[in-house]
N, CA and C atoms as a LAMMPS dump frame, in Angstrom:
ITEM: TIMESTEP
0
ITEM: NUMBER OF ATOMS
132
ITEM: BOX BOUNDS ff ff ff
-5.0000000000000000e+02 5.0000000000000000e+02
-5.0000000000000000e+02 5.0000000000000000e+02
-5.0000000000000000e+02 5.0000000000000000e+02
ITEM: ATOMS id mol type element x y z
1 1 1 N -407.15 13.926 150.321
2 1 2 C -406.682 12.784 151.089
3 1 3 C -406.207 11.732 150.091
4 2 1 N -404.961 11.239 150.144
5 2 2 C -404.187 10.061 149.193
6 2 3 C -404.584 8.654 149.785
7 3 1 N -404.744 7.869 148.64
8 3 2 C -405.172 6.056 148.706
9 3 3 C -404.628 5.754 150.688
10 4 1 N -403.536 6.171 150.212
11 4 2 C -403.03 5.504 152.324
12 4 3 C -403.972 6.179 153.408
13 5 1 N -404.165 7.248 153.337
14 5 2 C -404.938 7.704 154.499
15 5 3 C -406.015 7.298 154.415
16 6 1 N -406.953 7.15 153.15
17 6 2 C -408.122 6.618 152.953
18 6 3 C -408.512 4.603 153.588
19 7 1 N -406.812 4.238 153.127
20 7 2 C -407.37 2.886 153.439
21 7 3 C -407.159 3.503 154.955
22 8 1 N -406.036 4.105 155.806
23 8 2 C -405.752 3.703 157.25
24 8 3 C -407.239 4.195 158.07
25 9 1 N -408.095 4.782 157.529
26 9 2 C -408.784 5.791 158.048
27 9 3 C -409.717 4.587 158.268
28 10 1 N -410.728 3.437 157.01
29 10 2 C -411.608 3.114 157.083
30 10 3 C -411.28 1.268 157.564
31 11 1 N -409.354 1.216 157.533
32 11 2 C -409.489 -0.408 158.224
33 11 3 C -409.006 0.453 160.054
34 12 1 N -408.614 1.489 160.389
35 12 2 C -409.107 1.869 162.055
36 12 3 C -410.038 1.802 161.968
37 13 1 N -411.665 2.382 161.381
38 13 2 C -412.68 2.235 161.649
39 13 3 C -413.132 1.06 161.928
40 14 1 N -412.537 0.308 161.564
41 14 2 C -413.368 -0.667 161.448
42 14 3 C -412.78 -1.99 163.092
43 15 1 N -411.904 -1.512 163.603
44 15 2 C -411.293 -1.525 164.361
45 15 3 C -411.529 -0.977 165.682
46 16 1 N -412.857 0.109 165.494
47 16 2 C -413.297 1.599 166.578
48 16 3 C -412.519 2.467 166.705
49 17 1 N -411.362 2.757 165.861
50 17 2 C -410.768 3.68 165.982
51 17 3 C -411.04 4.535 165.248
52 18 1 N -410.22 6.097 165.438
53 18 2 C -410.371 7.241 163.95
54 18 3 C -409.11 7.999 164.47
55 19 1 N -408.866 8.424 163.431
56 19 2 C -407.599 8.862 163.138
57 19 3 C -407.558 10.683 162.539
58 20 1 N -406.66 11.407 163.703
59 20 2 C -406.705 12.373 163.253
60 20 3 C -405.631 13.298 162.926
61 21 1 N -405.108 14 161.666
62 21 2 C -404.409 14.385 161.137
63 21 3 C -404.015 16.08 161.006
64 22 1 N -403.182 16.508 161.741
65 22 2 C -403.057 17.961 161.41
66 22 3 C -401.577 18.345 161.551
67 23 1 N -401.461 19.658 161.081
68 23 2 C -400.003 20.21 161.132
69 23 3 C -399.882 21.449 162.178
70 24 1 N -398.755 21.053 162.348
71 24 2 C -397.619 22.051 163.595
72 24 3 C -396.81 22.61 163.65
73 25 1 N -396.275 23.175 164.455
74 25 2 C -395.371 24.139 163.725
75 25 3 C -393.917 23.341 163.501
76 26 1 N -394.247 21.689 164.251
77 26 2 C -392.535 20.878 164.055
78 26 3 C -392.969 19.684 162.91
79 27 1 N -393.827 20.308 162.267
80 27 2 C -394.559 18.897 161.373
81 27 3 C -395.616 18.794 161.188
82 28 1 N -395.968 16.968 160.963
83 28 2 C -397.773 16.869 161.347
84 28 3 C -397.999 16.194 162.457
85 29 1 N -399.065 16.472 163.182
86 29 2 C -399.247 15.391 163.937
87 29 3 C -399.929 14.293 163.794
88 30 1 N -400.336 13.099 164.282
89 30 2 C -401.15 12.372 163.568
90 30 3 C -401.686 11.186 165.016
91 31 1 N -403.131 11.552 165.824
92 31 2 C -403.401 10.993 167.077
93 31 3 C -404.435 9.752 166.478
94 32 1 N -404.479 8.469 167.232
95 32 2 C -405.18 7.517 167.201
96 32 3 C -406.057 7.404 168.336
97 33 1 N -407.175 7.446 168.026
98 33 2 C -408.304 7.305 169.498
99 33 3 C -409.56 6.365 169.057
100 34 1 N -409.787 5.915 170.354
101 34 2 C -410.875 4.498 170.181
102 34 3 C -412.379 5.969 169.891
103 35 1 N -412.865 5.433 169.474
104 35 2 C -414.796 5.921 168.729
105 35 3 C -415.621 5.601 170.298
106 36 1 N -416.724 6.229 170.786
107 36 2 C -417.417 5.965 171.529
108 36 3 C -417.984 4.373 171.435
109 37 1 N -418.482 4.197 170.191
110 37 2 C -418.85 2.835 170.069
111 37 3 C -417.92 1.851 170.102
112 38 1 N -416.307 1.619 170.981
113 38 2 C -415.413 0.915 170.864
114 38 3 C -415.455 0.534 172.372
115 39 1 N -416.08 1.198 172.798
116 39 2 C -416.287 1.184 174.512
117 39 3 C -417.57 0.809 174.874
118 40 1 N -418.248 0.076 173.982
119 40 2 C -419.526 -0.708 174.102
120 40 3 C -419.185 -2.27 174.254
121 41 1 N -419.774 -2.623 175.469
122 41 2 C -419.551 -4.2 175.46
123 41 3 C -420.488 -4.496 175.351
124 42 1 N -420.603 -5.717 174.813
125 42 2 C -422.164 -6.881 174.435
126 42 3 C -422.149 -7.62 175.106
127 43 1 N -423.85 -7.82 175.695
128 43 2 C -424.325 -8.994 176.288
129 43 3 C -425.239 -10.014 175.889
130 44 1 N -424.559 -11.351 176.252
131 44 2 C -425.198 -12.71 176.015
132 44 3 C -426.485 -12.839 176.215
């Protein structure tokens, strides 16, 4: 994994996202999805 994926990987995290990376037969693909813990709301 190169410096860019490393930073995009851990400032989505930090964000609740994660990021996932694979290849196809027209390329790569590359999907963004919220983390279970991004769908946690806090109470007062």
């Amino acid at each position: 994994m190169g410096m860019g994926l490393f930073l995009a990987r851990k400032i989505l995290g930090l964000h609740g996202l994660q990021v996932t990376i694979g290849n196809t037969e027209d390329g790569v693909r590359v999907a963004v999805e919220r983390t279970a813990a991004a769908y946690r709301t806090h109470s007062s």
